[in-house]
Legacy VTK file of the C-alpha trace (Angstrom):
# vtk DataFile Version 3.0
C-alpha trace
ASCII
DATASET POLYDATA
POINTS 68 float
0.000 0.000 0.000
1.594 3.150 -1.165
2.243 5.837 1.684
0.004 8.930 1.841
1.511 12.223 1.629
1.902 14.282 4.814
-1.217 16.729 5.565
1.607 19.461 6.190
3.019 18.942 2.681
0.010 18.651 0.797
-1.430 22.308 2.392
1.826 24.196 2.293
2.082 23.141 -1.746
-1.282 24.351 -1.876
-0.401 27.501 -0.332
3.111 28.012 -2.223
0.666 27.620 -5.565
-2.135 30.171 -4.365
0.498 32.682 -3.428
3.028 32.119 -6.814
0.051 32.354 -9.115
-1.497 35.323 -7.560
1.854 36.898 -6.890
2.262 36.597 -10.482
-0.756 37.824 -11.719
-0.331 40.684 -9.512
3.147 41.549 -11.066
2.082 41.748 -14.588
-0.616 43.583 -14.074
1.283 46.382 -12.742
4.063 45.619 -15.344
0.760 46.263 -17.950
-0.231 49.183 -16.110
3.302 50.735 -16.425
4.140 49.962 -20.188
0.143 51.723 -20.957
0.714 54.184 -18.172
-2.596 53.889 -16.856
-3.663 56.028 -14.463
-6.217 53.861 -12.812
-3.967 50.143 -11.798
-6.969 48.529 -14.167
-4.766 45.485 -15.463
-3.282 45.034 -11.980
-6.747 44.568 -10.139
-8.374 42.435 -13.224
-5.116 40.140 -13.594
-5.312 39.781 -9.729
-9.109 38.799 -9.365
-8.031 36.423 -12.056
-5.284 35.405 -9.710
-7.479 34.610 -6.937
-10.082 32.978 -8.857
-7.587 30.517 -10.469
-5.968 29.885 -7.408
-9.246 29.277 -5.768
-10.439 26.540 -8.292
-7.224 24.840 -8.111
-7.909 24.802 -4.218
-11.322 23.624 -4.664
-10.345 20.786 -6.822
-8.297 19.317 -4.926
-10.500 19.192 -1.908
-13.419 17.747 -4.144
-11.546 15.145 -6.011
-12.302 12.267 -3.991
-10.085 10.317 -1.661
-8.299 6.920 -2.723
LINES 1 69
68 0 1 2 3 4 5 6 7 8 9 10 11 12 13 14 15 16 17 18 19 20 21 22 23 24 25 26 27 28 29 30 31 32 33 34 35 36 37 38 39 40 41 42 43 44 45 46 47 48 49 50 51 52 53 54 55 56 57 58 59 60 61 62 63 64 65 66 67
């Protein structure tokens, strides 16, 4: 019977992924913002909702998918 990953491990990945993909978004956002010179940060909030929501469904399905 193959070992099951530690709890720990599993939730800290999880976390590491939420806060790389929304870190991310975040930085191009304002990287868009700069090279348009917006005056209003509009890439940097709509690439970082985008962020969260991505980061949220990847969350999400992994607590869904069903245990083995």
């Amino acid at each position: 019977m193959p070992k099951q990953p530690n709890d720990f491990l599993k939730y800290s990945n999880l976390f590491i992924q939420m806060a790389v993909i929304i870190g991310l978004s975040s930085f191009g956002g304002q990287k868009l913002d700069h090279y348009f010179n917006n005056k209003q940060p509009v890439f940097t909030i709509i690439l970082s909702l985008l962020g969260i929501f991505f980061a949220l469904y990847l969350v999400l399905k992994d607590f869904i998918r069903p245990k083995k």
